[in-house]
C-alpha positions as CSV (number, residue, x, y, z in Angstrom):
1,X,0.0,0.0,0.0
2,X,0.9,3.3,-1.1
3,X,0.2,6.8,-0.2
4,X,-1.0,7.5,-3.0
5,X,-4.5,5.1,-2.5
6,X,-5.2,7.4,0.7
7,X,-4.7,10.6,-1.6
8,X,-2.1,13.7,-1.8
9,X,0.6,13.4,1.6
10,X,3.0,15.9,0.4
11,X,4.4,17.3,2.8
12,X,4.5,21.5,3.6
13,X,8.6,21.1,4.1
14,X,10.9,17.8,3.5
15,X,14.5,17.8,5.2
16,X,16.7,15.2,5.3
17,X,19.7,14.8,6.9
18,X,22.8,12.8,7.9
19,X,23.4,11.0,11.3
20,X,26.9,10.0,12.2
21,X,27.5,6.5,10.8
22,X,24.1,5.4,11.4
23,X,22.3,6.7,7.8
24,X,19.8,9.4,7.1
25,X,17.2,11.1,9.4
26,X,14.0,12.7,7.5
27,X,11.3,15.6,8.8
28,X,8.8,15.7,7.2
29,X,6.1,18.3,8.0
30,X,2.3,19.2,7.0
31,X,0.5,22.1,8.7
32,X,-3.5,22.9,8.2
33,X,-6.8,21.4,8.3
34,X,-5.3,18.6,6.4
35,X,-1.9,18.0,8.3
36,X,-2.9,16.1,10.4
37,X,-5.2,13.3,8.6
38,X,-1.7,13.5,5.8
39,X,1.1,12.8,8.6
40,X,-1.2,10.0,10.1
41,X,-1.7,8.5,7.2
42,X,2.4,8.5,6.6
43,X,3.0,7.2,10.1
44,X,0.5,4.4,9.7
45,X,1.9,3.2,6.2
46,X,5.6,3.7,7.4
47,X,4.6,1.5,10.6
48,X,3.2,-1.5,8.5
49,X,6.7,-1.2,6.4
50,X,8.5,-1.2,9.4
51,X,10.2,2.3,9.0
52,X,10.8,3.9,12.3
53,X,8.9,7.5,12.3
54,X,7.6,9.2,15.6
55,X,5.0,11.4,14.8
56,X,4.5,14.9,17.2
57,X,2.3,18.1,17.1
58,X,3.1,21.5,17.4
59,X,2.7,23.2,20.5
60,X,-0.2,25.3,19.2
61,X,-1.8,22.4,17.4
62,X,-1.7,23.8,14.3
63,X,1.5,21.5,12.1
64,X,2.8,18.1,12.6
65,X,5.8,16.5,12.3
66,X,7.2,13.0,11.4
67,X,10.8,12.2,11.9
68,X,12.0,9.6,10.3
69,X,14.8,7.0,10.6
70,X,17.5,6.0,10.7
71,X,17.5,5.0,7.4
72,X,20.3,3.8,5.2
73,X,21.3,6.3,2.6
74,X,19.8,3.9,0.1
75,X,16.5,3.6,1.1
76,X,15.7,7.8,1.5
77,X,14.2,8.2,-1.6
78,X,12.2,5.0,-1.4
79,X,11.0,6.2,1.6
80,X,10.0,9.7,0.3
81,X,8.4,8.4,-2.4
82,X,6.2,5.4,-1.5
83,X,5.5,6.8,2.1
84,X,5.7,11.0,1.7
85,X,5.4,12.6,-1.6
């Protein structure tokens, strides 16, 4: 599964970068009405894959962010694009 069957994720902002030795880390970050519903979605297919991704809120509720990872080098853009964009 894709997230592309639940509709549009992209994200409002995509950063990745490197951890020492260990791979990549990604943020990836969605704010408005529809933040929320696209980062859950994310965090629920990257959970069933098996990528590690803690999801948090904002403290005044309005963006949320998933971090990502690790994640070997390899696998980023995998990643972005079955599970983010």
């Amino acid at each position: 599964m894709t997230s592309s069957q639940f509709g549009p994720t992209r994200p409002d902002k995509l950063t990745i970068w490197p951890l020492d030795g260990t791979g990549f880390g990604i943020d990836v970050r969605w704010s408005g009405p529809e933040g929320n519903r696209r980062a859950t979605v994310a965090r629920k297919l990257m959970q069933e894959a098996g990528v590690k991704a803690r999801l948090t809120q904002d403290l005044d509720g309005r963006g949320w962010e998933l971090r990502v990872g690790p994640i070997p080098g390899r696998e980023v853009a995998r990643v972005i694009d079955q599970f983010v964009w």
